[in-house]
N, CA, C and O atoms as a MOPAC input file, in Angstrom:
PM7 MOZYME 1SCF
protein

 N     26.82400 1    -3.23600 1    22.14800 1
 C     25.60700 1    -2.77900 1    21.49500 1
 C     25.40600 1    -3.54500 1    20.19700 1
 O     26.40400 1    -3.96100 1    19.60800 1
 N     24.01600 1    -3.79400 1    19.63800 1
 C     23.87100 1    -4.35500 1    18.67100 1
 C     23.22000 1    -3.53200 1    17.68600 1
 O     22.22100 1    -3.04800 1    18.21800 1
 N     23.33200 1    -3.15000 1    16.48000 1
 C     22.48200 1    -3.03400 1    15.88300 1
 C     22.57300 1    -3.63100 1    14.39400 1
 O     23.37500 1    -4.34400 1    13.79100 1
 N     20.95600 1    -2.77800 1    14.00100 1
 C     20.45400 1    -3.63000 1    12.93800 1
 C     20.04100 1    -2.61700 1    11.89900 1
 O     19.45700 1    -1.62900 1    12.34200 1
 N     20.32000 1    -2.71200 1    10.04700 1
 C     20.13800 1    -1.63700 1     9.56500 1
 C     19.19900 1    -3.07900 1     8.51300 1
 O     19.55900 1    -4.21900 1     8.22300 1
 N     17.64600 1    -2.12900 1     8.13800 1
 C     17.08200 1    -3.15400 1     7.51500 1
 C     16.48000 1    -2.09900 1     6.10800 1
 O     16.33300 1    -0.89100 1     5.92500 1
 N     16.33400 1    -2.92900 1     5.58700 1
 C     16.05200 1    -1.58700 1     3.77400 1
 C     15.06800 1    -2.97600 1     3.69700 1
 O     15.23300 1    -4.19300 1     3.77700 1
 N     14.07900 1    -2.14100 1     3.51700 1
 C     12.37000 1    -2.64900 1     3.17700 1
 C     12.03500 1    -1.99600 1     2.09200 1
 O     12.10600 1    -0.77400 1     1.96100 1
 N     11.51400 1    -3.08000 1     0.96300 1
 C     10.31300 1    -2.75900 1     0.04700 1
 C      9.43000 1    -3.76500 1     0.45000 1
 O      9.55300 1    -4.97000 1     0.66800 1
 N      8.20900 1    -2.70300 1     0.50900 1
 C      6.96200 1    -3.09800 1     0.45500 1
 C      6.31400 1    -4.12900 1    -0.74800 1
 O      6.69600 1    -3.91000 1    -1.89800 1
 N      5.44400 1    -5.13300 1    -0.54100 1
 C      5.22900 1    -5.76700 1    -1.27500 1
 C      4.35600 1    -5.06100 1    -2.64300 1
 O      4.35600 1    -3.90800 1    -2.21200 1
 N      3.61300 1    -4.96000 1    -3.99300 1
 C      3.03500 1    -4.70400 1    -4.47400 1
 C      1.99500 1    -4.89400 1    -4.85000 1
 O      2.16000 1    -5.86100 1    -5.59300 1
 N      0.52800 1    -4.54000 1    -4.88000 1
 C     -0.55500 1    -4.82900 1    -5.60700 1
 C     -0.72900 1    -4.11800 1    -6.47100 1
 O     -0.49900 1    -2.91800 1    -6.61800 1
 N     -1.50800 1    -5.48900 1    -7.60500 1
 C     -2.34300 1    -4.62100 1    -8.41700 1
 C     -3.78600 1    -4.72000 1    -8.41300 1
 O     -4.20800 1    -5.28200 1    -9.42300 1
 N     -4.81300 1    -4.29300 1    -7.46600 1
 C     -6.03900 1    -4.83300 1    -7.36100 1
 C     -5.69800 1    -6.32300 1    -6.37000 1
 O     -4.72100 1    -6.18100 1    -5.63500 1
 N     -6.28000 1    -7.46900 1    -6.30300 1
 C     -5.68900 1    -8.78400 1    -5.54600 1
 C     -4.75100 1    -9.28100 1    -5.69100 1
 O     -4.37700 1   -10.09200 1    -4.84400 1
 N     -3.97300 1    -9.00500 1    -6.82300 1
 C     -2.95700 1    -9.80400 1    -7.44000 1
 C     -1.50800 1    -9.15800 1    -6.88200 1
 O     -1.06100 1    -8.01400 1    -6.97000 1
 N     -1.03500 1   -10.22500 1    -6.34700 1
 C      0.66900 1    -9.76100 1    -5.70600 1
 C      1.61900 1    -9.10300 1    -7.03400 1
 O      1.88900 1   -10.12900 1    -7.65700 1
 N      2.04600 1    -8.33500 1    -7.53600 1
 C      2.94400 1    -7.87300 1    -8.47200 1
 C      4.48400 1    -8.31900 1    -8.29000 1
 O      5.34700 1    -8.86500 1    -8.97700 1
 N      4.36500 1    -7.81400 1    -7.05500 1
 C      6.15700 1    -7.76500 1    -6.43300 1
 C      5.91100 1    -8.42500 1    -4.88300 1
 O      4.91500 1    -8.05000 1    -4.26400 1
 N      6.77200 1    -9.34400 1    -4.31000 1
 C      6.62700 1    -9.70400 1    -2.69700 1
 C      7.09800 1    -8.45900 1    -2.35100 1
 O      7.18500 1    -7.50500 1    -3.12500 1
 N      7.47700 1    -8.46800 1    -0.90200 1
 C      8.03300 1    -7.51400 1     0.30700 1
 C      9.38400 1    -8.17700 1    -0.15800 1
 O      9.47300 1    -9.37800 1    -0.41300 1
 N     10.40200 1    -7.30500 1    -0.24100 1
 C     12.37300 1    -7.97500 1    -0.30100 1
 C     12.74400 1    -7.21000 1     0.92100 1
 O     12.42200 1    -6.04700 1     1.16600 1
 N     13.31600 1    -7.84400 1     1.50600 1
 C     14.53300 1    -7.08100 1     2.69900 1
 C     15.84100 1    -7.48000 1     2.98000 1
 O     16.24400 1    -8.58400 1     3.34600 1
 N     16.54100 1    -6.30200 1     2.73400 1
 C     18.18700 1    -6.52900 1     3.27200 1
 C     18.20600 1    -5.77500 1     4.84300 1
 O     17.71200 1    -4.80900 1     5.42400 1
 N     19.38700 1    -7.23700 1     5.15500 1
 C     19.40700 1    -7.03100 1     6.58700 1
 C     20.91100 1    -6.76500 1     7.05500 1
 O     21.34200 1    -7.23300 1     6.00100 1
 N     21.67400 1    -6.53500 1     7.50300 1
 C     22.69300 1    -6.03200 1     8.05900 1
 C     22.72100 1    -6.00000 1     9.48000 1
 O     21.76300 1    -5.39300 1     9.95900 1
 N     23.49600 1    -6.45000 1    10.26700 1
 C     23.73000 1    -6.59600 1    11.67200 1
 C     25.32800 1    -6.50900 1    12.28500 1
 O     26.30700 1    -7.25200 1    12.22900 1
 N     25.10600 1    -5.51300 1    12.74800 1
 C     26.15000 1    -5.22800 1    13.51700 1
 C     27.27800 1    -4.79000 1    11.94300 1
 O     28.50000 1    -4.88300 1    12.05300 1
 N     26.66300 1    -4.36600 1    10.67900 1
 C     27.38600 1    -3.64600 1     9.42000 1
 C     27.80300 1    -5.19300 1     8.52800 1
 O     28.56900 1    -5.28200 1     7.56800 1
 N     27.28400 1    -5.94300 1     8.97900 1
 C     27.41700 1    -7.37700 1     8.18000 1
 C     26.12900 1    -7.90400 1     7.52300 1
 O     25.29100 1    -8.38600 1     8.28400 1
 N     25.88500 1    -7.87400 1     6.29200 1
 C     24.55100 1    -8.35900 1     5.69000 1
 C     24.26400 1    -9.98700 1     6.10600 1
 O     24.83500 1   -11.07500 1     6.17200 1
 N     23.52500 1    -9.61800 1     6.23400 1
 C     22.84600 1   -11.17100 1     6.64000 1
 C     21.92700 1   -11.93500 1     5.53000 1
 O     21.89000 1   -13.08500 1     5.09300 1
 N     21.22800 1   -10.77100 1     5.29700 1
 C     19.95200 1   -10.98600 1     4.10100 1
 C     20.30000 1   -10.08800 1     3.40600 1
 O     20.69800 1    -9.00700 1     3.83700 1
 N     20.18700 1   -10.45000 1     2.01200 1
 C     20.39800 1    -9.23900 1     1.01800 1
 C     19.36400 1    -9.57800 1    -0.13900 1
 O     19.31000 1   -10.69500 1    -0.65400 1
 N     18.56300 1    -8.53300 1    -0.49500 1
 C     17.25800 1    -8.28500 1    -1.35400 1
 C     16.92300 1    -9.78300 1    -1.39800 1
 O     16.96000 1   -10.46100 1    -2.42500 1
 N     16.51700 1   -10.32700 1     0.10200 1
 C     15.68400 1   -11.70500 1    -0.14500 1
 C     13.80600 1   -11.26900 1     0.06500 1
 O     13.00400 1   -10.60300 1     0.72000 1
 N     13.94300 1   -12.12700 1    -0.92100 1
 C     11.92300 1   -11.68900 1    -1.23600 1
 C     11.54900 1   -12.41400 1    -0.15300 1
 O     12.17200 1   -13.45200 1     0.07300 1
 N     10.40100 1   -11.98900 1     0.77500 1
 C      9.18000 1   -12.76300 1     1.66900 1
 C      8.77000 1   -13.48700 1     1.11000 1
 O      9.12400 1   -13.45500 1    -0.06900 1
 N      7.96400 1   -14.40300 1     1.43400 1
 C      6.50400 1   -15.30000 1     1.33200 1
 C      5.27400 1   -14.54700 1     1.56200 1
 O      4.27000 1   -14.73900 1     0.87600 1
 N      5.32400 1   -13.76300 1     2.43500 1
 C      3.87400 1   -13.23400 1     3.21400 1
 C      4.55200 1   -12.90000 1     4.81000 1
 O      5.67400 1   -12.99300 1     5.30900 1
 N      3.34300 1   -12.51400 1     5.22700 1
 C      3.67300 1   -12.02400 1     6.97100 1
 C      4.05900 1   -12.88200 1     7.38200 1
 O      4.08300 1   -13.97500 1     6.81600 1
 N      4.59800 1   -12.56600 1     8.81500 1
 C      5.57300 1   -13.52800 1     9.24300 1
 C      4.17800 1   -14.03500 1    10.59900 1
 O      3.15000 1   -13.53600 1    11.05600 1
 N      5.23500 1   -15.67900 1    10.83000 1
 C      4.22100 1   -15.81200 1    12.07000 1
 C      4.70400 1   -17.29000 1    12.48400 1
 O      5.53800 1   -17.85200 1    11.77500 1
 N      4.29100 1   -17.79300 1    13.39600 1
 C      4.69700 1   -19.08000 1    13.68400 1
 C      3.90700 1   -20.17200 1    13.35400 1
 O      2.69200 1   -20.36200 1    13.31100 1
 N      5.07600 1   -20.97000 1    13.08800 1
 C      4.12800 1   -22.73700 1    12.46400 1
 C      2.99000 1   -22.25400 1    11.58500 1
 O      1.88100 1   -22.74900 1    11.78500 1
 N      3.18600 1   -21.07100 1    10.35000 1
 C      2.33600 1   -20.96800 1     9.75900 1
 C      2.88200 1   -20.87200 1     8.36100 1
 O      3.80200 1   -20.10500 1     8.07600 1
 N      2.35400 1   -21.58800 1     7.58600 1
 C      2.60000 1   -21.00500 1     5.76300 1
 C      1.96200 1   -19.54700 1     5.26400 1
 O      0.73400 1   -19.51600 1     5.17800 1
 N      2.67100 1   -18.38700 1     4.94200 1
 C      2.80300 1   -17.68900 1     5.56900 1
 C      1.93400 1   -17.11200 1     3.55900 1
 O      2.42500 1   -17.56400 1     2.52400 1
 N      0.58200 1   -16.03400 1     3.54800 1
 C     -0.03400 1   -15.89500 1     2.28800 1
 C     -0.02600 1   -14.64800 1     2.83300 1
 O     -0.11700 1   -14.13000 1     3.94600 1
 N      0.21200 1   -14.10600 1     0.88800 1
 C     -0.01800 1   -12.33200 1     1.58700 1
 C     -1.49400 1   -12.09800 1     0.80100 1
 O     -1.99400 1   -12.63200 1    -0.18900 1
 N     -1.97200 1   -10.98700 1     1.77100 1
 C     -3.52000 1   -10.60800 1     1.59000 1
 C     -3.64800 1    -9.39800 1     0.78200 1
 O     -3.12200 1    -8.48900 1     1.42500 1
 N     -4.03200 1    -9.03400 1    -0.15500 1
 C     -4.01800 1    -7.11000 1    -0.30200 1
 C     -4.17700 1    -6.20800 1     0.01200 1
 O     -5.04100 1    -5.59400 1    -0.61400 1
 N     -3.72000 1    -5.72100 1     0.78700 1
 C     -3.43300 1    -4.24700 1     1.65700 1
 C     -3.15700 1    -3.06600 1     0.71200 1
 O     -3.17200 1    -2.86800 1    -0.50300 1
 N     -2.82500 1    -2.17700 1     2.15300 1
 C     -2.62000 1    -0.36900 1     0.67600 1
 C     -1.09900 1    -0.73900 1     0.87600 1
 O     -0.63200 1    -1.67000 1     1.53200 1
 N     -0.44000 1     0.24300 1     0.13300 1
 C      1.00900 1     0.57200 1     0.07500 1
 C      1.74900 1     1.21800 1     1.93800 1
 O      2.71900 1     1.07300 1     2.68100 1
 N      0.65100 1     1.82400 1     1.85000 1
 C      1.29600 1     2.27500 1     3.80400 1
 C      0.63600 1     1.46300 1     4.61800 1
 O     -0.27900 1     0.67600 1     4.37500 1
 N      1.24100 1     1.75300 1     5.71400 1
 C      0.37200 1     1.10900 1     6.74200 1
 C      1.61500 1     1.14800 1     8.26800 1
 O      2.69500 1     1.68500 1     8.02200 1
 N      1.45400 1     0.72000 1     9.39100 1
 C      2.02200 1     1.06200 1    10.54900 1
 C      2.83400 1     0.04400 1    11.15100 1
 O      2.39300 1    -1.07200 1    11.42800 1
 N      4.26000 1     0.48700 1    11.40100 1
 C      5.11000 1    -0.23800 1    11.27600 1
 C      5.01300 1    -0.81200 1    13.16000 1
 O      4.65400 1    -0.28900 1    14.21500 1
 N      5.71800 1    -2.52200 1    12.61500 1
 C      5.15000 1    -3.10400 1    13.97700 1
 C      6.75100 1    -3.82400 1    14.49700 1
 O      7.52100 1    -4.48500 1    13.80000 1
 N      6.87400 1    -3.49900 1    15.68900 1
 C      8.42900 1    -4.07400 1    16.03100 1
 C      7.95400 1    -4.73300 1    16.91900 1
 O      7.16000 1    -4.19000 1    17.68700 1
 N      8.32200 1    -6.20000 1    17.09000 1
 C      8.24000 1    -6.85700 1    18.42000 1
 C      9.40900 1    -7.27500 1    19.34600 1
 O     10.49200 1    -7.27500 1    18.76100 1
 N      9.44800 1    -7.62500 1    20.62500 1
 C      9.91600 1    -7.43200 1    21.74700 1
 C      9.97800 1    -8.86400 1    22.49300 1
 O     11.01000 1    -9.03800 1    23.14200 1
 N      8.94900 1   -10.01700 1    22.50500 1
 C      8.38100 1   -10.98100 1    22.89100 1
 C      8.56800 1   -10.52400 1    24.58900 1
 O      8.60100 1   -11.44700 1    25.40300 1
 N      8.68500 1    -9.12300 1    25.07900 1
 C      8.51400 1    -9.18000 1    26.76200 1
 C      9.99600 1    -8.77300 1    27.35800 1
 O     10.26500 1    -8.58800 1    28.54500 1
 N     10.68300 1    -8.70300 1    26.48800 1
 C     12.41500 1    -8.69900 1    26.78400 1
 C     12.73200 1    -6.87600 1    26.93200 1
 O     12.04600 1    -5.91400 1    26.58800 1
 N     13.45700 1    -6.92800 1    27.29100 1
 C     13.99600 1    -5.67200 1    27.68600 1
 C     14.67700 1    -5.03000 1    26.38800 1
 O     15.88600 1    -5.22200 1    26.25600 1
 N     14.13100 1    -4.42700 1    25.60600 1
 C     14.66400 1    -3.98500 1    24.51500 1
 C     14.40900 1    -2.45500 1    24.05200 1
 O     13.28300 1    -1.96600 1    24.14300 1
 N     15.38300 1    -1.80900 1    23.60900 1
 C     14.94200 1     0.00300 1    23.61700 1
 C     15.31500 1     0.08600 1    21.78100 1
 O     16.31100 1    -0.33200 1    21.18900 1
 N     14.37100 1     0.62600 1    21.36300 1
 C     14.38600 1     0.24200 1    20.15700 1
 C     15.20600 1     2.47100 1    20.04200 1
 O     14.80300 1     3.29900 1    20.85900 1
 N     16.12100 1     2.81000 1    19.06400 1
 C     16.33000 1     4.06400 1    18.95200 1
 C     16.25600 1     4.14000 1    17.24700 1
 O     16.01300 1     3.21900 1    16.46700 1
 N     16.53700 1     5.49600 1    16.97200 1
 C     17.04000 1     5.99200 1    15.22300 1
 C     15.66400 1     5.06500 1    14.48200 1
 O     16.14700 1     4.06800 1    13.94500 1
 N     14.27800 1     5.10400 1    14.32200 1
 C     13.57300 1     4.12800 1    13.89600 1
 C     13.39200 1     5.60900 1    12.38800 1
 O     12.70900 1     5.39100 1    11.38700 1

Protein backbone atom coordinates (compact mmCIF):
# COMPACT_ATOMS: atom_id res chain seq x y z
CA UNK A 1 0.00 0.00 0.00
CA UNK A 2 1.05 3.46 -0.62
CA UNK A 3 0.24 6.35 0.94
CA UNK A 4 0.46 9.97 0.91
CA UNK A 5 0.04 12.62 3.79
CA UNK A 6 -0.04 16.24 2.14
CA UNK A 7 -0.46 19.65 4.52
CA UNK A 8 -1.75 22.43 2.15
CA UNK A 9 -1.83 26.16 2.53
CA UNK A 10 -3.78 27.86 0.34
CA UNK A 11 -2.34 30.57 -1.58
CA UNK A 12 -3.31 34.30 -0.42
CA UNK A 13 -5.02 37.34 -1.83
CA UNK A 14 -5.27 40.62 -1.24
CA UNK A 15 -7.75 41.99 -3.85
CA UNK A 16 -5.37 40.80 -7.31
CA UNK A 17 -2.31 40.81 -5.65
CA UNK A 18 -0.74 37.27 -4.57
CA UNK A 19 0.29 37.91 -0.70
CA UNK A 20 1.46 34.37 0.05
CA UNK A 21 1.81 31.33 -2.88
CA UNK A 22 0.06 27.85 -2.10
CA UNK A 23 3.25 25.82 0.16
CA UNK A 24 2.88 22.04 0.44
CA UNK A 25 4.52 19.36 2.46
CA UNK A 26 4.46 16.05 1.12
CA UNK A 27 5.24 12.81 2.81
CA UNK A 28 5.01 9.38 1.19
CA UNK A 29 4.87 6.32 2.50
CA UNK A 30 5.94 8.67 6.26
CA UNK A 31 9.04 10.07 4.30
CA UNK A 32 8.86 13.87 3.33
CA UNK A 33 9.48 14.45 0.02
CA UNK A 34 8.47 18.17 -0.12
CA UNK A 35 8.59 20.16 2.84
CA UNK A 36 6.83 23.80 3.02
CA UNK A 37 7.87 24.17 -0.78
CA UNK A 38 5.94 27.26 -2.20
CA UNK A 39 4.00 26.70 -5.82
CA UNK A 40 4.29 28.85 -8.82
CA UNK A 41 0.55 28.66 -9.69
CA UNK A 42 -1.75 25.65 -10.80
CA UNK A 43 -0.32 22.89 -11.96
CA UNK A 44 -0.51 21.70 -15.65
CA UNK A 45 1.53 20.51 -18.46
CA UNK A 46 4.20 22.25 -20.70
CA UNK A 47 2.80 25.26 -19.09
CA UNK A 48 4.39 28.29 -17.01
CA UNK A 49 2.23 27.94 -14.50
CA UNK A 50 0.38 32.03 -13.13
CA UNK A 51 -1.89 32.16 -10.30
CA UNK A 52 -5.26 34.04 -10.94
CA UNK A 53 -7.38 35.43 -7.84
CA UNK A 54 -9.74 33.19 -6.51
CA UNK A 55 -11.65 33.04 -2.90
CA UNK A 56 -9.89 31.26 -0.05
CA UNK A 57 -12.23 27.92 -0.55
CA UNK A 58 -13.00 26.26 -3.29
CA UNK A 59 -13.29 22.26 -4.32
CA UNK A 60 -10.74 20.00 -3.97
CA UNK A 61 -9.63 18.15 -7.26
CA UNK A 62 -7.66 14.69 -7.23
CA UNK A 63 -6.64 13.22 -10.43
CA UNK A 64 -6.38 9.64 -11.59
CA UNK A 65 -5.20 10.05 -15.42
CA UNK A 66 -7.75 6.68 -16.01
CA UNK A 67 -5.72 4.29 -13.64
CA UNK A 68 -7.22 2.28 -11.15
CA UNK A 69 -6.89 4.22 -8.06
CA UNK A 70 -9.24 4.31 -4.70
CA UNK A 71 -8.53 7.37 -3.13
CA UNK A 72 -9.63 6.73 1.14
CA UNK A 73 -9.26 9.06 4.69
CA UNK A 74 -9.59 12.39 2.22
Amino acid sequence: WQTYDIIWLAPRFEGDKLVRPAIVTVLHNGVVVHHATPLMGPTGHRVVPQYGPHPPVGPLRLQDHGDLVRYRNI
